[in-house]
C-alpha positions as CSV (number, residue, x, y, z in Angstrom):
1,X,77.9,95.1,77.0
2,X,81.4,94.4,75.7
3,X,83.4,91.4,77.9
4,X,86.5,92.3,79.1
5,X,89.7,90.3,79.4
6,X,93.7,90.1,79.5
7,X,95.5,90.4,76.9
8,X,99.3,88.8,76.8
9,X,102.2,89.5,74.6
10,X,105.3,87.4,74.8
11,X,108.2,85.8,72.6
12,X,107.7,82.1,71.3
13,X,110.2,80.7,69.0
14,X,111.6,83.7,68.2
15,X,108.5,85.7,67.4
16,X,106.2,87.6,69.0
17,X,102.5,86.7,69.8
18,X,99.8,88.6,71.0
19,X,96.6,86.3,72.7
20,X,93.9,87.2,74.6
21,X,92.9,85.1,77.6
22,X,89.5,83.4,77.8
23,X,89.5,82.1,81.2
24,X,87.1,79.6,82.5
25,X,85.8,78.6,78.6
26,X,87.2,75.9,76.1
27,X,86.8,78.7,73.4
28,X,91.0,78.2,71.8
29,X,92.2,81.6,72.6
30,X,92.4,84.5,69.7
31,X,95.9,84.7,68.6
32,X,98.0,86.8,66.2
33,X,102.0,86.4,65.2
34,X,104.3,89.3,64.8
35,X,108.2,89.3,63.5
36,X,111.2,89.1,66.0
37,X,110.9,93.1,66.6
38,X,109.0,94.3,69.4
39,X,105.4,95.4,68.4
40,X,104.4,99.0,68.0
41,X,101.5,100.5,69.5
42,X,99.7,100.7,66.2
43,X,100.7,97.1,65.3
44,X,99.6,95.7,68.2
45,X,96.2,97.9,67.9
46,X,95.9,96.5,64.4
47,X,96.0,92.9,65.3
48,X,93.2,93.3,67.8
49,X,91.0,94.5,65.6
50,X,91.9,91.6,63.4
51,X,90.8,89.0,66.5
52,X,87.7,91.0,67.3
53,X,89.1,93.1,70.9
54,X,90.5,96.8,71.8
55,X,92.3,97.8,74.7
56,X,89.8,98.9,77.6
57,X,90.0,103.1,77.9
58,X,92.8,104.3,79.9
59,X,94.2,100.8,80.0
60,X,98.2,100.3,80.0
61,X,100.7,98.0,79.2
62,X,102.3,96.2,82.2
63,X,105.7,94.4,81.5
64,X,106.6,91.2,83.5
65,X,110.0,89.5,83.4
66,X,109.8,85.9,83.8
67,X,112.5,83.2,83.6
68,X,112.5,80.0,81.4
69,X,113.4,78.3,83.6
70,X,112.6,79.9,87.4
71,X,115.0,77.1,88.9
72,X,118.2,78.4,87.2
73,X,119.0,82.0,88.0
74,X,120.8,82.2,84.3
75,X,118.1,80.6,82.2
76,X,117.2,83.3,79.5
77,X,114.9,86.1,80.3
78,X,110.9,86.0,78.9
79,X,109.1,89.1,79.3
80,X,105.6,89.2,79.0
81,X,103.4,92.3,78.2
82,X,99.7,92.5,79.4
83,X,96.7,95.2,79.2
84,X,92.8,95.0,79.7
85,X,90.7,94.1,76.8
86,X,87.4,94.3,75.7
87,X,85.3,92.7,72.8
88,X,84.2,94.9,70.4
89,X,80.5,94.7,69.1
90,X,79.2,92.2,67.2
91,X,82.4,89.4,68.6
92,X,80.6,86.7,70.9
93,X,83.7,86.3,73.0
């Protein structure tokens, strides 16, 4: 039976990244870089097939807004995207 987990998509140097957290293991955690545009649906589907995951059925993206720094009320915005993943057969995660 497939594992599930979170996946996370944020901003990092002005790029996006898609990873896919592996709580309570010291297994790094499967990334994959985009370009500075937001991700489309398909991209982001296409990268995790490339790390070996697929969104859990009827899952849905959830948006978070975050600060970079949460003590200053005009430090720069980080949003963060998240959905339920699962590992697809044959990936050990």
């Amino acid at each position: 039976m497939a594992r599930e987990f979170t996946a996370q998509m944020s901003m990092r140097r002005g790029r996006w990244r898609l990873y896919v957290v592996l709580l309570n293991t010291s297994e790094r955690w499967p990334e994959y870089g985009f370009g500075s545009a937001v991700p489309t649906f398909t991209e982001r589907a296409e990268a995790f097939s490339v790390l070996g995951f697929e969104p859990v059925p009827g899952a849905e993206w959830t948006w978070t807004e975050d600060s970079e720094n949460p003590d200053d009320p005009a430090s720069p915005v980080a949003l963060i995207a998240a959905v339920r993943v699962r590992s697809r057969v044959g990936v050990g995660a």
